[in-house]
N, C-alpha and C positions, 0 to 999 in steps of 0.2 A: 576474389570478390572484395568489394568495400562493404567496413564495418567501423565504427566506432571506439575506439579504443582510447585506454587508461595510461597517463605520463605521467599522472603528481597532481597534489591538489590543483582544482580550477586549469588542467591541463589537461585536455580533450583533445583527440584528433583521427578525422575519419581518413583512413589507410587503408591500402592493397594488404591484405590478407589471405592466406590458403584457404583455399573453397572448405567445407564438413564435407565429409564422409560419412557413411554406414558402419560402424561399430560395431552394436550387438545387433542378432536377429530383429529385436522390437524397437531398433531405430526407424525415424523415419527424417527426409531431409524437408525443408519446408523453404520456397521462396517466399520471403516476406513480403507482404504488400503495404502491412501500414506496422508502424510500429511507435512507441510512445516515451518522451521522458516523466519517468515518476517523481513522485516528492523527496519519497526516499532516494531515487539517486544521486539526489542532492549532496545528501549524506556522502555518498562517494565522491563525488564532485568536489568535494571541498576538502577532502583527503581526511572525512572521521574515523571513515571505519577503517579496522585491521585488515590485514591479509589479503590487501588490493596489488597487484601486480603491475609492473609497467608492460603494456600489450594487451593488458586483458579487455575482452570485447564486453559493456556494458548494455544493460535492455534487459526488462525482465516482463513489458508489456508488449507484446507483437501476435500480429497474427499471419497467415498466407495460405499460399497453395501448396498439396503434399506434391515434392519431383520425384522422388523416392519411397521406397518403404521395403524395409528388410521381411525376413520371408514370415517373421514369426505376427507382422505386426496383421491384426483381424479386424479392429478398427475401425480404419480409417484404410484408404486406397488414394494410387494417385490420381491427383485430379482436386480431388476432395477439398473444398474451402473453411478451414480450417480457425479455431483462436486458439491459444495454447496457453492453458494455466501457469502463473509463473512458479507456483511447486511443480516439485518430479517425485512423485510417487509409485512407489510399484505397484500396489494397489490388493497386496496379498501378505501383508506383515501384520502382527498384534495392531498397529496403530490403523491401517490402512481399511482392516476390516470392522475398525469401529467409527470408519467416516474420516476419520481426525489426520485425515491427508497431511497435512504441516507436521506431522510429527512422525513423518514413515520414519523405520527404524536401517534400511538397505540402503539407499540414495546418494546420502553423501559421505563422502569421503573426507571432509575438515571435518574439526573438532567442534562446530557449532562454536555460538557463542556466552555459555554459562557458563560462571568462573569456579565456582564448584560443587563440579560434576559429578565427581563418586563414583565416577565408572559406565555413567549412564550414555548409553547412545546417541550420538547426536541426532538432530531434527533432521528434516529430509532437506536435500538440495535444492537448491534456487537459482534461477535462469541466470548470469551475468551479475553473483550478489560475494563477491570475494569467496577466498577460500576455506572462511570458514564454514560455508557451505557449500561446498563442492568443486569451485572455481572454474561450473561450466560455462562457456562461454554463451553470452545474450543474445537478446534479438534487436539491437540495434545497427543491424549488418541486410546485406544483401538474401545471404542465404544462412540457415541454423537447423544442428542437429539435435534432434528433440528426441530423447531417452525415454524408456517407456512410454511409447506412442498407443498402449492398448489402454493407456487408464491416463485421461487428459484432455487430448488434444480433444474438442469441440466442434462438430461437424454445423456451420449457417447453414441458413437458406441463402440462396442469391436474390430472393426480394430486400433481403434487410442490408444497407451499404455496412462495409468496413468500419466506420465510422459510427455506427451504432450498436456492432457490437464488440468493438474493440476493446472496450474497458473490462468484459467480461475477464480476462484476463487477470486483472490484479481488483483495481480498485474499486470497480462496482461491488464482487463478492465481500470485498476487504471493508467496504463502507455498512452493506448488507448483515454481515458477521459481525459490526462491532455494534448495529440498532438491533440486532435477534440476542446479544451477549447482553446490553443493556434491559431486555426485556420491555422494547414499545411496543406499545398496541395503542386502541383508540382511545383518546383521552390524556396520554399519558404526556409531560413536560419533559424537556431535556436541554440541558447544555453541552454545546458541542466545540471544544477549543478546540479552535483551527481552523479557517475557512480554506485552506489547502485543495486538494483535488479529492482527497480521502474525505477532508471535513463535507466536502459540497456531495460529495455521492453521499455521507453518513445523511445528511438533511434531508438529502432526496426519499432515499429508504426510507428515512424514519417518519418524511410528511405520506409517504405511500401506506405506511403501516395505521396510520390515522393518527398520529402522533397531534397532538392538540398546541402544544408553546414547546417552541425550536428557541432556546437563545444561539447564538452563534457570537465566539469571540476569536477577532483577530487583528494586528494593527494596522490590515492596508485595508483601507475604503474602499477603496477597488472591488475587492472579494467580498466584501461585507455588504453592498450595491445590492453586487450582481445576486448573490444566493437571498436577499431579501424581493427582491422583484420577481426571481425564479422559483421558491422554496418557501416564501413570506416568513423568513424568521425575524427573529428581533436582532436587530445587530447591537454588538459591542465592541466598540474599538480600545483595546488595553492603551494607546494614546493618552484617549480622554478617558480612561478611568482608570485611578490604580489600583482597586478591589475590584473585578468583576464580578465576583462568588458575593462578595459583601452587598451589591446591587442586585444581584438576582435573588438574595434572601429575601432584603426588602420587597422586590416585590409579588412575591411567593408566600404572603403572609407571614414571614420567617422561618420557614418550613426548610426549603430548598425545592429540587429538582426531583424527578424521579430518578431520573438517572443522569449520570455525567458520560462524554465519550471524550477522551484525552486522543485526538487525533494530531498530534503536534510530534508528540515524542522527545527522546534526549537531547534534542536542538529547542529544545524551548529557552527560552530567554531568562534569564534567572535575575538573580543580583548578582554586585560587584565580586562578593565572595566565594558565589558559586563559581563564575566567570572565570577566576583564578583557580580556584581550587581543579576546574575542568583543564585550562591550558599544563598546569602543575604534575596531572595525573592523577592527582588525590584524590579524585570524583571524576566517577565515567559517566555522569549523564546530571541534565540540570531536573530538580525538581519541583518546579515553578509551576509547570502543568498540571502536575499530580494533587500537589496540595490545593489550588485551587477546582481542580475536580472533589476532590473532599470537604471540601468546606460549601461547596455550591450545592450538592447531593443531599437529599432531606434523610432521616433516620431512614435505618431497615432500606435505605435504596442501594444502587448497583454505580460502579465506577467502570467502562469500558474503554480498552486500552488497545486499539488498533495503532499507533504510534509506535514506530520500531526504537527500542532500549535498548543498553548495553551497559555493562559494568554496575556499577553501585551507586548509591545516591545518602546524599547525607539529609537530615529535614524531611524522611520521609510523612513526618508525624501519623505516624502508625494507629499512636495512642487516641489520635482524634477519628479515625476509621474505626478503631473498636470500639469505643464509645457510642459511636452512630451505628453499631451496626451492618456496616458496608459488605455487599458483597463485590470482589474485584472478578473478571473475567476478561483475559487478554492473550494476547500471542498470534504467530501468523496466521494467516486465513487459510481452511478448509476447500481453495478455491472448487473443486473437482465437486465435493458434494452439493454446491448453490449454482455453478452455473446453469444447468436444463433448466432449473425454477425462473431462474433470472433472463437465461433467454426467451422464456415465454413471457416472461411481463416487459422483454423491450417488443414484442413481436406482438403485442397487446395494444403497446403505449402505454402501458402502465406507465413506465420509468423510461425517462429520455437521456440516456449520459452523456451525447455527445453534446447535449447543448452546453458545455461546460469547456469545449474547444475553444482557446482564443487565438492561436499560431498555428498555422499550416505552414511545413517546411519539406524541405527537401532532404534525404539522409545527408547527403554533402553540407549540408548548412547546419548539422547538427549540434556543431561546437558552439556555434552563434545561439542557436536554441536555449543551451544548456546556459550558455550567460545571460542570456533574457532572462527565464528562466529565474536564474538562482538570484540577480539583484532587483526581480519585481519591477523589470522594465514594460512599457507599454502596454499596462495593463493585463499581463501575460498571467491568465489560471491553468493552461494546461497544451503541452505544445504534441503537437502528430507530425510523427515522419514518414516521409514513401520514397522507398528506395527508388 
């Protein structure tokens, strides 16, 4: 089959690859029909994260048809039109029985990525996400073998396209989990760094929840357009301001927000000396998001952190979150427990993710994708592949 595969940063290339196979009993194989570059693979793309392989097949958003399915799996059959969470959970450990999917304690096989651990188990594995989580191979491939297929995989209708429920996968729950972790409801303000694909699902969510003032900060116009015309937020482009948090005080009566969502993560843009300090090793992640989610956030509110981190950070200014009060809530998404909820409100019209498409490709054309993509070419928010 062709699949996508990993050579070094910013070196992508779709390759003949061995077909998956059936594994355990509760595999199932899945020919993909559509599948997605996320933000986060960015992060891989550009050679951030650890324990990336040369071959390894990237994709952690895809969905298909089941062609297979080993004997134990009760599920799902084949046939069956499928999305497939980008966690792999077994769905019968301490964690999995308390909803908290991203944190199964059986799944993966890497050491996750917390640097001290104490012994604790790592988080569950993750579709085509290095090996610190598992190093299963993604779904940016032809065909993919999907590990406990009895607690995930997502059975559509075939009135709803590919395309509308594709996102279920990663970033709709992902956007959804970080406006239910901020605690919006009606009436309620929020700042959202990042207009990214995560940032523009968090705005969609959180204008669906009745969320009353969306600011949205990000530096390409492009993104900050569109999620204003789609989402009516207030845009901010970090360009033309260099306090965002200092303009959102002001006009919040000097309050702030109710809540912030840092949808940016350790690729946030820092200063000079973060910049070094990150190339040097000295600092695994910039903190330029963070602090400004804290200074934007009014007393007694919530900092929400769907934004993928790593390593340590200097400047976290701690002392100004205890101060205020802040409550943080963050980490991977729970996908398995939001998505039934979240396919009834695409199956509604609640929520429309795919309006958030701007590149339709071909899986061959992926690598060109992933460049669009990562240098913010032609207006590019979010690209879909079909094998």
């Amino acid at each position: 089959m062709k699949a996508l595969t990993y050579h070094g940063a910013k070196d992508v290339r779709v390759e003949q690859v061995p077909d998956p196979v059936l594994v355990q009993d509760d595999d199932i194989i899945i020919r993909v029909t559509a599948t997605a570059i996320c933000g986060s693979d960015l992060h891989l793309y550009r050679g951030k994260m650890p324990a990336l392989k040369h071959g390894d097949i990237l994709g952690h958003e895809f969905m298909g048809v089941v062609e297979e399915a080993g004997s134990g799996v009760k599920a799902v059959k084949k046939g069956d039109r499928v999305v497939i969470p980008f966690v792999i959970a077994c769905g019968q450990c301490f964690h999995c029985l308390l909803d908290e999917y991203s944190a199964c304690e059986t799944t993966n096989t890497g050491k996750g990525a917390a640097l001290n651990q104490k012994g604790i188990k790592p988080p569950a594995a993750l579709f085509g996400y290095t090996h610190l989580y598992g190093g299963v191979p993604g779904g940016q491939a032809e065909y993919v073998r999907v590990p406990k297929a009895n607690v995930g995989p997502l059975k559509v209708p075939d009135a709803l396209s590919d395309e509308q429920v594709l996102f279920l996968s990663d970033i709709l729950p992902t956007g959804y989990q970080a406006v239910i972790n901020a605690g919006i409801s009606k009436g309620s303000s929020v700042a959202i760094f990042g207009a990214g694909p995560v940032g523009l699902m968090s705005a969609a969510c959180a204008r669906m929840l009745g969320a009353e003032q969306i600011y949205m900060i990000d530096e390409l116009q492009y993104r900050l357009d569109f999620a204003r015309g789609a989402y009516g937020i207030i845009p901010i482009n970090m360009k033309e301001v260099d306090d965002p948090a200092e303009l959102i005080m002001t006009q919040t009566n000097g309050r702030g927000v109710d809540a912030s969502i840092d949808a940016v993560g350790f690729e946030a843009k820092g200063s000079t000396t973060e910049t070094v300090l990150t190339n040097l090793k000295l600092e695994g992640s910039s903190g330029a998001a963070l602090r400004q989610c804290i200074a934007a956030t009014r007393r007694c509110g919530t900092v929400s952190v769907p934004g993928v981190y790593a390593g340590f950070i200097h400047g976290f200014l701690f002392g100004d979150a205890f101060d205020k009060g802040l409550t943080f809530k963050m980490g991977q998404t729970h996908a398995q427990a939001l998505m039934p909820e979240l396919l009834e409100h695409v199956g509604n019209g609640l929520i429309q993710p795919e309006i958030i498409i701007s590149h339709r490709m071909s899986l061959a054309d992926a690598a060109e994708g992933y460049a669009t993509f990562d240098k913010a070419e032609d207006d590019c928010r979010k690209v879909v592949l079909t094998p």
